[in-house]
mmCIF file of the C-alpha atoms, coordinates in Angstrom:
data_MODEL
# 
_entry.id   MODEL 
# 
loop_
_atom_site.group_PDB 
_atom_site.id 
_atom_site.type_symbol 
_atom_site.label_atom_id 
_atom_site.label_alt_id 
_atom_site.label_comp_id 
_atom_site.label_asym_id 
_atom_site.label_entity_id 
_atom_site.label_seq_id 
_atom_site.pdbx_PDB_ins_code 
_atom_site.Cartn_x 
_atom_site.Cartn_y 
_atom_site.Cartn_z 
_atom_site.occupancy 
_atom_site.B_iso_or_equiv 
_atom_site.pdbx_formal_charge 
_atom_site.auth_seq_id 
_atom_site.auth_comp_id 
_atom_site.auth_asym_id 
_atom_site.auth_atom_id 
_atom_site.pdbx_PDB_model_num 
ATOM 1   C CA . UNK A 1 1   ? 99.495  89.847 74.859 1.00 0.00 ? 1   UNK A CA 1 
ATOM 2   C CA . UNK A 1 2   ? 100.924 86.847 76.907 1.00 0.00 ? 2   UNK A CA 1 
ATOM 3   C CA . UNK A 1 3   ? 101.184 83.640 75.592 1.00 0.00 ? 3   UNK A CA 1 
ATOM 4   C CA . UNK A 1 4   ? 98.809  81.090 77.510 1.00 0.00 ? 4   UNK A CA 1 
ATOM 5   C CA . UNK A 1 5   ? 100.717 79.172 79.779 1.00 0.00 ? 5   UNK A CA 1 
ATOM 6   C CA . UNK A 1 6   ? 98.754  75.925 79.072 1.00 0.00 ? 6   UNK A CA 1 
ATOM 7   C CA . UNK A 1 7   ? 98.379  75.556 75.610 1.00 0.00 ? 7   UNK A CA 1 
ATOM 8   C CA . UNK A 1 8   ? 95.420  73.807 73.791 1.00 0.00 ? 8   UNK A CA 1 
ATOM 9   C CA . UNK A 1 9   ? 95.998  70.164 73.428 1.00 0.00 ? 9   UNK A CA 1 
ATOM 10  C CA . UNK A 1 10  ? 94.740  67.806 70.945 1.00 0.00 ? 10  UNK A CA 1 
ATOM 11  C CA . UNK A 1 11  ? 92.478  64.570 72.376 1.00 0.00 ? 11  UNK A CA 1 
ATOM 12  C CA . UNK A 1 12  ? 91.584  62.815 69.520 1.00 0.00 ? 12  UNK A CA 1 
ATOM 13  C CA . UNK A 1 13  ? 91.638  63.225 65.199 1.00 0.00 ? 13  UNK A CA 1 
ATOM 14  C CA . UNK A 1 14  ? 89.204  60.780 63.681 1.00 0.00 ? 14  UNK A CA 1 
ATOM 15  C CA . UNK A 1 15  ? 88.770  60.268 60.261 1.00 0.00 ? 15  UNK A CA 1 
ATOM 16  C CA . UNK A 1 16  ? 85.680  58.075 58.747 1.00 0.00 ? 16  UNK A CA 1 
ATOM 17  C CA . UNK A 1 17  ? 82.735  57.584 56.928 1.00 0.00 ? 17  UNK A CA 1 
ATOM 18  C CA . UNK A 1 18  ? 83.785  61.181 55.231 1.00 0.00 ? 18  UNK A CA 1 
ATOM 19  C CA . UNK A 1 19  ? 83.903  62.894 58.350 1.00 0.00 ? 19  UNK A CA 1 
ATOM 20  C CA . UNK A 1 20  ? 87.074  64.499 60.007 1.00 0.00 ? 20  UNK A CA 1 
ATOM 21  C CA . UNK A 1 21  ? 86.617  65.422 63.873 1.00 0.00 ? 21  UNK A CA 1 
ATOM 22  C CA . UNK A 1 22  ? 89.493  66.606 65.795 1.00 0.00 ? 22  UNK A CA 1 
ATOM 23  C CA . UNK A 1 23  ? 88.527  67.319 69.760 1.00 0.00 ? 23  UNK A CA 1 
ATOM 24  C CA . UNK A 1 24  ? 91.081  69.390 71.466 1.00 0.00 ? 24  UNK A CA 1 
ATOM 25  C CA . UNK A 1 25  ? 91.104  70.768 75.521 1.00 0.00 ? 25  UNK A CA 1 
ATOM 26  C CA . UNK A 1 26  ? 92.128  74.435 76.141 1.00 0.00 ? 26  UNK A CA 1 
ATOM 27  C CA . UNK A 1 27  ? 92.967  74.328 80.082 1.00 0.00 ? 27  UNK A CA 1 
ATOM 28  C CA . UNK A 1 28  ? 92.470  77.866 80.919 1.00 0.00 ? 28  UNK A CA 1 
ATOM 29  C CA . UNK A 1 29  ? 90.086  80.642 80.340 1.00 0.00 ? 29  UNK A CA 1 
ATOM 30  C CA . UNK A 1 30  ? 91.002  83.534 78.798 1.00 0.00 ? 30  UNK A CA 1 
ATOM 31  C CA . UNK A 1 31  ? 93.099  81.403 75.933 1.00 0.00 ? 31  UNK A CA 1 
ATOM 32  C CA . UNK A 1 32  ? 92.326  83.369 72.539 1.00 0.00 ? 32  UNK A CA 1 
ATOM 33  C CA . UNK A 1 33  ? 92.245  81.173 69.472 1.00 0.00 ? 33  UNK A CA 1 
ATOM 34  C CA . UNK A 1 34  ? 93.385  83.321 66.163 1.00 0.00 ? 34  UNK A CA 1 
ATOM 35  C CA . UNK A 1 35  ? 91.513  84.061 63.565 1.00 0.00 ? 35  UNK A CA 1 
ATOM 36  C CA . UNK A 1 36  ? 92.097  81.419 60.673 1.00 0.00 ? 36  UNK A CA 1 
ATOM 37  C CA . UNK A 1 37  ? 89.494  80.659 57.933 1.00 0.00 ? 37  UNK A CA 1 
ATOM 38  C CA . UNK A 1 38  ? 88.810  77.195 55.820 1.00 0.00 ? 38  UNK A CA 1 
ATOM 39  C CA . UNK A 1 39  ? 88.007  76.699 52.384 1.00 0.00 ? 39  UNK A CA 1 
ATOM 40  C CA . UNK A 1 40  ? 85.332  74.618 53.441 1.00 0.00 ? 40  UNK A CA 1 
ATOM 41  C CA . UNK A 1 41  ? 83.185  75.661 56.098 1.00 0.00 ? 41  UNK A CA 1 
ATOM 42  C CA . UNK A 1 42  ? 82.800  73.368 59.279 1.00 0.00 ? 42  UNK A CA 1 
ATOM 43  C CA . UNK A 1 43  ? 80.947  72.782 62.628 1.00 0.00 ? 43  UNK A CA 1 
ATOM 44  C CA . UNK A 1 44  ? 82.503  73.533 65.923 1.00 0.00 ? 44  UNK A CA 1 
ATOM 45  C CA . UNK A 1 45  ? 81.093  71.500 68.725 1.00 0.00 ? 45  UNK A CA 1 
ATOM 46  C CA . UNK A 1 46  ? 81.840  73.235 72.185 1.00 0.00 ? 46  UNK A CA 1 
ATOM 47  C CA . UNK A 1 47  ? 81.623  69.760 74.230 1.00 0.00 ? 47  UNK A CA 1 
ATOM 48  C CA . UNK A 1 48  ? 83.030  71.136 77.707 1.00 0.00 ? 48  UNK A CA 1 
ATOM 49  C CA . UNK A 1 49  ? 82.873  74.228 78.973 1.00 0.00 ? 49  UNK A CA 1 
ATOM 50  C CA . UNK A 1 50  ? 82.219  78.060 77.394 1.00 0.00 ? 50  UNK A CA 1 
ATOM 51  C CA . UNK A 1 51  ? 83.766  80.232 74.961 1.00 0.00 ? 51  UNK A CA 1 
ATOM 52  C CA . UNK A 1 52  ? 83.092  83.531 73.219 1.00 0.00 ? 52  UNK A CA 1 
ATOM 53  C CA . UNK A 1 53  ? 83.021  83.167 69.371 1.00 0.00 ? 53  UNK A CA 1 
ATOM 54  C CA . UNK A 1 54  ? 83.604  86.212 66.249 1.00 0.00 ? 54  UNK A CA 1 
ATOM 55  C CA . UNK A 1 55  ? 82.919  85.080 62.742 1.00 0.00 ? 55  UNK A CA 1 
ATOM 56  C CA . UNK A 1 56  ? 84.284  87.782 60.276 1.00 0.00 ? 56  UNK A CA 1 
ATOM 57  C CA . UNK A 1 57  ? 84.992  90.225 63.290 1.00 0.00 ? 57  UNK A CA 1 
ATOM 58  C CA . UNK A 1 58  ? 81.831  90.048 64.595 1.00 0.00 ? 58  UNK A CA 1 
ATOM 59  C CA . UNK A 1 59  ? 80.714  88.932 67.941 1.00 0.00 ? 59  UNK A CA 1 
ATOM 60  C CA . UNK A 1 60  ? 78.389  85.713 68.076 1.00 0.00 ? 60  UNK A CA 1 
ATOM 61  C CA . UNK A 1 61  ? 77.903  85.626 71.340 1.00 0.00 ? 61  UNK A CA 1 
ATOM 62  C CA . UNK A 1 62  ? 78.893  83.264 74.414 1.00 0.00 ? 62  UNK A CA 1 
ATOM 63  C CA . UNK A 1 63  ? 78.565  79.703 73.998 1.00 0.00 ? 63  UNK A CA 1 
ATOM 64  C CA . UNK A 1 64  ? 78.141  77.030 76.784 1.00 0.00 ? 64  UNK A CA 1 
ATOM 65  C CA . UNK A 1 65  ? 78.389  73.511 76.245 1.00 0.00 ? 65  UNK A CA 1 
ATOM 66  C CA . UNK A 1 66  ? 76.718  72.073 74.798 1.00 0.00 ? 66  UNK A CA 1 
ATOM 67  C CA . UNK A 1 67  ? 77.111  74.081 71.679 1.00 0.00 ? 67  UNK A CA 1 
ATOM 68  C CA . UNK A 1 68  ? 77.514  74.062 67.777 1.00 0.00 ? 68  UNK A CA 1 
ATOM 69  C CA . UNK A 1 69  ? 79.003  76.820 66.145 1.00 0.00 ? 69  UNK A CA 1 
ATOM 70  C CA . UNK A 1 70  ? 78.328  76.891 62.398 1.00 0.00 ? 70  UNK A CA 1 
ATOM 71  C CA . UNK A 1 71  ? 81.440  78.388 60.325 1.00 0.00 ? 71  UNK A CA 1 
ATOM 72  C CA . UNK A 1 72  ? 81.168  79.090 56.686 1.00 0.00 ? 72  UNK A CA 1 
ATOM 73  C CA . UNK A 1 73  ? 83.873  78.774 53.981 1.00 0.00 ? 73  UNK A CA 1 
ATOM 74  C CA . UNK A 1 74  ? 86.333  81.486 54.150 1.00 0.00 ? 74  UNK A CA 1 
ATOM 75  C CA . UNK A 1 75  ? 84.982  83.106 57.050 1.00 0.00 ? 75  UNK A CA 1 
ATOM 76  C CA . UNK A 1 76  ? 87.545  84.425 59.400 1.00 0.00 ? 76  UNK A CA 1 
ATOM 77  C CA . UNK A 1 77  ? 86.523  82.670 63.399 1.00 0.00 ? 77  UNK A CA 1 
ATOM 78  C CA . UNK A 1 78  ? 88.032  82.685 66.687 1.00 0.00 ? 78  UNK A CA 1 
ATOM 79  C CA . UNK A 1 79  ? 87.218  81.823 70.092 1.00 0.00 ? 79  UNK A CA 1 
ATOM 80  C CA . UNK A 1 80  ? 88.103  83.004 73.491 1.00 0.00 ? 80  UNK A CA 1 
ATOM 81  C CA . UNK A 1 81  ? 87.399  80.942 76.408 1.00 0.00 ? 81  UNK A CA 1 
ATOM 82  C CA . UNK A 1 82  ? 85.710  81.814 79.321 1.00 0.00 ? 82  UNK A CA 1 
ATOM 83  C CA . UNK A 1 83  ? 86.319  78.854 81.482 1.00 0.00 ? 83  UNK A CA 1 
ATOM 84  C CA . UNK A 1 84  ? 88.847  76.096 82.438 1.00 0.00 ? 84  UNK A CA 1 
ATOM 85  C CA . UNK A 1 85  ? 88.658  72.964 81.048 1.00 0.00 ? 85  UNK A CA 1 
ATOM 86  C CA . UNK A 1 86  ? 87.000  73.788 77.436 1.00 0.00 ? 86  UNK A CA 1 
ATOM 87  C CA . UNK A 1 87  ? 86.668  71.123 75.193 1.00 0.00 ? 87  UNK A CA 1 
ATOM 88  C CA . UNK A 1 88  ? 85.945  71.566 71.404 1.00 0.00 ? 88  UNK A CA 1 
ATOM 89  C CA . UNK A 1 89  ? 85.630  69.396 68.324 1.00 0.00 ? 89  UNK A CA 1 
ATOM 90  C CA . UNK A 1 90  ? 85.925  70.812 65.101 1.00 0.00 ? 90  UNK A CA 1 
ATOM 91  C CA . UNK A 1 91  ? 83.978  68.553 62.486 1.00 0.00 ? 91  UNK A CA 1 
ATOM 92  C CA . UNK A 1 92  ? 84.790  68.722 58.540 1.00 0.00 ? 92  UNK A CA 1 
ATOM 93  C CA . UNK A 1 93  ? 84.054  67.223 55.282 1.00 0.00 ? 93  UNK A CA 1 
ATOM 94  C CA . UNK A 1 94  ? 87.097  64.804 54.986 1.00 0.00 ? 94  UNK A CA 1 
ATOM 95  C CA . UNK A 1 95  ? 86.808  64.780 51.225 1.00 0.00 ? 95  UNK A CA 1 
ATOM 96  C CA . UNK A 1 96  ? 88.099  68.379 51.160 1.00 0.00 ? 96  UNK A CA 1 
ATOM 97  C CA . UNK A 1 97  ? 91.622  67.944 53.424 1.00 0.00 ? 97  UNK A CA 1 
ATOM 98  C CA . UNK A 1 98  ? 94.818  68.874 52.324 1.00 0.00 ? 98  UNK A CA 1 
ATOM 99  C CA . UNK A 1 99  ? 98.230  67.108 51.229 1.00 0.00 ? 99  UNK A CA 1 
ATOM 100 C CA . UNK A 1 100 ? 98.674  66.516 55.223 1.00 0.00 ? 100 UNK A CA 1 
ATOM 101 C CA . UNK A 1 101 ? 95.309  65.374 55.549 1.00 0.00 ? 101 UNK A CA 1 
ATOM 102 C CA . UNK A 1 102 ? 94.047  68.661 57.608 1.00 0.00 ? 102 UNK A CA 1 
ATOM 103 C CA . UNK A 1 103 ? 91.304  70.829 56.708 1.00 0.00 ? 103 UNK A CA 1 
ATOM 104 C CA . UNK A 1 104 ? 92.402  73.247 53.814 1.00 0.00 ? 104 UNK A CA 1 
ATOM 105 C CA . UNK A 1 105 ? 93.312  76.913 55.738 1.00 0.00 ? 105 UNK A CA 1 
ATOM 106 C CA . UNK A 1 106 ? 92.364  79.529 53.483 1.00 0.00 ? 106 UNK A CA 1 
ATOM 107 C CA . UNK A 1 107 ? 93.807  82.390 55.863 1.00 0.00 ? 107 UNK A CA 1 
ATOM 108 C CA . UNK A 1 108 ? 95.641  82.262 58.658 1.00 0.00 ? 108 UNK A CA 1 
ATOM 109 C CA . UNK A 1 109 ? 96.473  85.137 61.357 1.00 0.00 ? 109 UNK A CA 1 
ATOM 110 C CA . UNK A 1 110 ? 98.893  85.288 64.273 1.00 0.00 ? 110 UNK A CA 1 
ATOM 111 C CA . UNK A 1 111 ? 99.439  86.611 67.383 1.00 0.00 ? 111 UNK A CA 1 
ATOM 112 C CA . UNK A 1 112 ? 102.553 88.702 68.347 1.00 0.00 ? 112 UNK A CA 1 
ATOM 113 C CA . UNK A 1 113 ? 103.138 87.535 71.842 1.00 0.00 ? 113 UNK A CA 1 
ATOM 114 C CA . UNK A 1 114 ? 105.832 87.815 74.331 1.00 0.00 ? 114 UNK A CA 1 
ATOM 115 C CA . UNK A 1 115 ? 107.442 85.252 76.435 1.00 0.00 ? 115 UNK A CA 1 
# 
């Protein structure tokens, strides 16, 4: 697998009123997201755009904005999108972040890509 030219981009991290929301842009389509799961689960908002979703390996479904993706704690998700311009905001309990204040990762997997 190629690595996406255009690589997601962060817009915005908010923290308040116990709430963490960070919004990010993926440019292209076809960008997969790996597979990562928190230790507390978490709402992703699909604000822009449409993306595939798997929770635990399996499919979801196709999402198109606007559209909230519930993800429980330590469930393996990932997105693929399937058009330019998708914008996402991933919304957590801010009481549970870690030492860097970021959502505790439970798992985390990786792609092997080439240049």
């Amino acid at each position: 697998m190629r690595r996406a030219a255009n690589q997601p981009v962060t817009t915005a991290l908010t923290i308040f009123a116990g709430i963490y929301a960070k919004a990010y842009t993926v440019p292209d389509a076809d960008t997969l997201l790996p597979q990562h799961s928190h230790k507390t689960g978490h709402v992703t908002a699909i604000t822009a755009g449409s993306v595939r979703a798997w929770r635990d390996g399996e499919l979801l479904g196709d999402f198109h904005a606007p559209a909230l993706v519930l993800i429980p704690a330590h469930t393996m998700h990932s997105f693929l999108t399937l058009s330019d311009q998708v914008s996402l905001i991933c919304i957590h309990n801010a009481d549970h972040l870690d030492e860097v204040n970021e959502p505790a990762v439970a798992e985390m997997h990786t792609l092997d890509l080439e240049d």
